[in-house]
C-alpha positions as CSV (number, residue, x, y, z in Angstrom):
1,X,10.1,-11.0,-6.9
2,X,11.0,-7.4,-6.7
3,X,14.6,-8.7,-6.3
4,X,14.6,-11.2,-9.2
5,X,13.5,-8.0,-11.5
6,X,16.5,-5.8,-10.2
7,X,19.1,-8.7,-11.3
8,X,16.9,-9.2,-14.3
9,X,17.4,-5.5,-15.2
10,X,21.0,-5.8,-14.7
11,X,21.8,-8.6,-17.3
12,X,21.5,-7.8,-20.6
13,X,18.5,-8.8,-22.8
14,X,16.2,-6.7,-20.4
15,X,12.7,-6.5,-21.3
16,X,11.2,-3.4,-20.8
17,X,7.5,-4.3,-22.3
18,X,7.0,-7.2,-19.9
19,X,8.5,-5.3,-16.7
20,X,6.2,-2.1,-17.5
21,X,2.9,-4.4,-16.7
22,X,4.2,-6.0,-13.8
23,X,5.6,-2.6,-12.5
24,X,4.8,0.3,-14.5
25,X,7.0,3.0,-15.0
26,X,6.1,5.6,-11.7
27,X,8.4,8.0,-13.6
28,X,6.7,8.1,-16.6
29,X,3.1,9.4,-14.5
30,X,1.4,12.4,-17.1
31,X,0.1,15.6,-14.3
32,X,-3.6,13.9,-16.3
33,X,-2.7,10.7,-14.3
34,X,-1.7,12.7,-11.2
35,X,-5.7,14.2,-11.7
36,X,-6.9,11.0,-12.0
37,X,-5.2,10.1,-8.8
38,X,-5.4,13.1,-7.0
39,X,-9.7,12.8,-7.9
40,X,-9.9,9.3,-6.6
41,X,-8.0,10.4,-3.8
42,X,-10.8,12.8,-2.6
43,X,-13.6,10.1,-3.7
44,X,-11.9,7.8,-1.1
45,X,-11.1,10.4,1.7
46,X,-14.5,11.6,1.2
47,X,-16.2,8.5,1.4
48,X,-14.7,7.7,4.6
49,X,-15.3,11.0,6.0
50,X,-18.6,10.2,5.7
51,X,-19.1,6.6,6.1
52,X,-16.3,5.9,8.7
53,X,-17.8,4.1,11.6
54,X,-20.5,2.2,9.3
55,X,-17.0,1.1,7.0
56,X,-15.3,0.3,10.1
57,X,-18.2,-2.0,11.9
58,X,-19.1,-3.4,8.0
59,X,-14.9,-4.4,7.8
60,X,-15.2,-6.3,11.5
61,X,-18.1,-7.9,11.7
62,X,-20.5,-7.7,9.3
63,X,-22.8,-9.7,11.2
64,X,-23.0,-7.2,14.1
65,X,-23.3,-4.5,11.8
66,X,-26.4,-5.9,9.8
67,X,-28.1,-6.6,13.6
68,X,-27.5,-3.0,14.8
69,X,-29.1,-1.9,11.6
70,X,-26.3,-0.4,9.8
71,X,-27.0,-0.8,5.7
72,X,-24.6,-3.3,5.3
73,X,-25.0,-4.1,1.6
74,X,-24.8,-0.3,0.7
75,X,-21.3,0.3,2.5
76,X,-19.2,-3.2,1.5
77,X,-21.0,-2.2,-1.9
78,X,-19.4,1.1,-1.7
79,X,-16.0,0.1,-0.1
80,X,-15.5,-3.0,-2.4
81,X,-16.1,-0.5,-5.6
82,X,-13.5,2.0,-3.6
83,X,-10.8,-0.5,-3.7
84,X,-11.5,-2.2,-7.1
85,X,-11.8,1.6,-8.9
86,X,-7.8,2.6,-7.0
87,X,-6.6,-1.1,-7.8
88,X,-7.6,-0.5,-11.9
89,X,-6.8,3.1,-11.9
90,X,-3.3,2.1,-10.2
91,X,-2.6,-0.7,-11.9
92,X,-2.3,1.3,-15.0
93,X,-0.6,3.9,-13.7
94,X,2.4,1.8,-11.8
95,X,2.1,-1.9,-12.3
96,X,0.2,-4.6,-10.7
97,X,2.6,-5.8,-8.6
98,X,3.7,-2.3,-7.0
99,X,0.0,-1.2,-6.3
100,X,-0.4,-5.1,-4.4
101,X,3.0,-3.9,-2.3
102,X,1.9,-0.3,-1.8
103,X,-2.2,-1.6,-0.8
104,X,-0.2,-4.1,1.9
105,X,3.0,-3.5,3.1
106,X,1.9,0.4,4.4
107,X,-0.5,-1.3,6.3
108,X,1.0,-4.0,7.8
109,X,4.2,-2.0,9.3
110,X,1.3,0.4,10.9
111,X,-0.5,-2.2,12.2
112,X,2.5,-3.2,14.0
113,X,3.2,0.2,15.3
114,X,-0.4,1.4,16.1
115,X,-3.1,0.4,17.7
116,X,-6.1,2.7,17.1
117,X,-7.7,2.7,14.2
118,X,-7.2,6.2,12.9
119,X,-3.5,6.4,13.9
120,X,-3.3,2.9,11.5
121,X,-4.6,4.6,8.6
122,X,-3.0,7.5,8.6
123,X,0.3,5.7,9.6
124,X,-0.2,3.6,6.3
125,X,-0.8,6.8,4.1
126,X,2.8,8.4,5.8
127,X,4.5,5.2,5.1
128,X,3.2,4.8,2.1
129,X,4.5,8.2,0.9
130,X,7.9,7.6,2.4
131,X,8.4,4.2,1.1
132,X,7.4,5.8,-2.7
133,X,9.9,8.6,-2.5
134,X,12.5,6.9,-0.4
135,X,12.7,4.2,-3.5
136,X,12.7,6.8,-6.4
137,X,15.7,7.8,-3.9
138,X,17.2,4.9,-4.2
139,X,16.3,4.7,-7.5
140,X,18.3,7.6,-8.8
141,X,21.2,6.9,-6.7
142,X,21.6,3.2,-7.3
143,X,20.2,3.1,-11.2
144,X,17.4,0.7,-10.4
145,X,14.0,0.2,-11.7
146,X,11.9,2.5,-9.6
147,X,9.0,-0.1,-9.2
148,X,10.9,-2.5,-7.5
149,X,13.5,-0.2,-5.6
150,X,10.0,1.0,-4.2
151,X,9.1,-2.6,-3.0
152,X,12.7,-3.7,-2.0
153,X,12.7,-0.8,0.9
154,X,9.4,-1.4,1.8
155,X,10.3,-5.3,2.5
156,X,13.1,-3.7,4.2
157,X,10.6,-1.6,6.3
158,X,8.6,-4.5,7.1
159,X,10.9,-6.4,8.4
160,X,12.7,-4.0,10.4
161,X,9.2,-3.3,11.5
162,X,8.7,-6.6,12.9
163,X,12.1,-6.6,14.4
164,X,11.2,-3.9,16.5
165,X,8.1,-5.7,17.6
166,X,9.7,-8.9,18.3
167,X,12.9,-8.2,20.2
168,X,11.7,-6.8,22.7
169,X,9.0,-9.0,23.5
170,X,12.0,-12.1,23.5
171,X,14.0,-10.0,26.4
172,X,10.8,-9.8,28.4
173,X,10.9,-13.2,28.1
174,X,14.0,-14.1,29.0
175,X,14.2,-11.9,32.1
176,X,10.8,-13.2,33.8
């Protein structure tokens, strides 16, 4: 998709109005959105400061959780609300479609790196960062929507992430 909107942008007869919901306009972010952001932010990092290993048994089985008596209702409540409140406050900020990317691809890649669970998220957060400002990079230097040009190097990541992963494992499998 994020493809199809870069030739899009190239022809003429670009709309403007129609991309913007899709994928926002990152370059057009007021310092009162970067509050916004930076406050839920610290709500989230906060939240799982505090909450961490009832989040984390709540995310893989709630069932085990609810049996060794962790308030199970009170914390998907609470992480459910976390990721609804950054998906709204995002979406207007950058576009529907680049918040889905950023909320996904981040994590994948790390999860194909990492193995532990705090490595993972913080992996995602680093990736994240570096797939944002490595496509306003390419952005600048290529005349691209920033939106996609965001998305296009994290697909890029992605795969190149699970190249890594996989080629090695097919030479261990050739040689035994």
């Amino acid at each position: 998709m994020a493809v199809g909107v870069v030739f899009v942008y190239k022809t003429p007869g670009y709309a403007p109005n129609l991309m913007t919901y899709l994928f926002g306009n990152i370059l057009l972010v007021s310092r009162h959105d970067l509050m916004v952001i930076l406050i839920l932010a610290t709500s989230v990092l906060t939240v799982l400061f505090l909450f961490f290993k009832g989040i984390v048994a709540v995310a893989f089985d709630e069932v085990f959780a609810r049996v060794s008596g962790v308030r199970v209702r009170f914390l998907m409540s609470l992480l459910l609300a976390m990721i609804a409140l950054s998906v709204v406050i995002l979406i207007q900020i950058v576009g529907i479609i680049l918040v889905v990317a950023l909320l996904t691809i981040p994590s994948v890649i790390s999860l194909m790196l990492w193995k532990d669970l705090r490595t993972v998220l913080l992996g995602s957060v680093l990736i994240g960062v570096g797939i944002t400002l490595g496509g306003l990079v390419l952005s600048f230097y290529f005349d691209l929507p920033s939106g996609p040009a965001i998305i296009i190097l994290g697909a890029i990541l992605l795969v190149g992430a699970y190249g890594i992963k996989k080629v090695p494992a097919r030479y261990a499998a050739r040689s035994s």
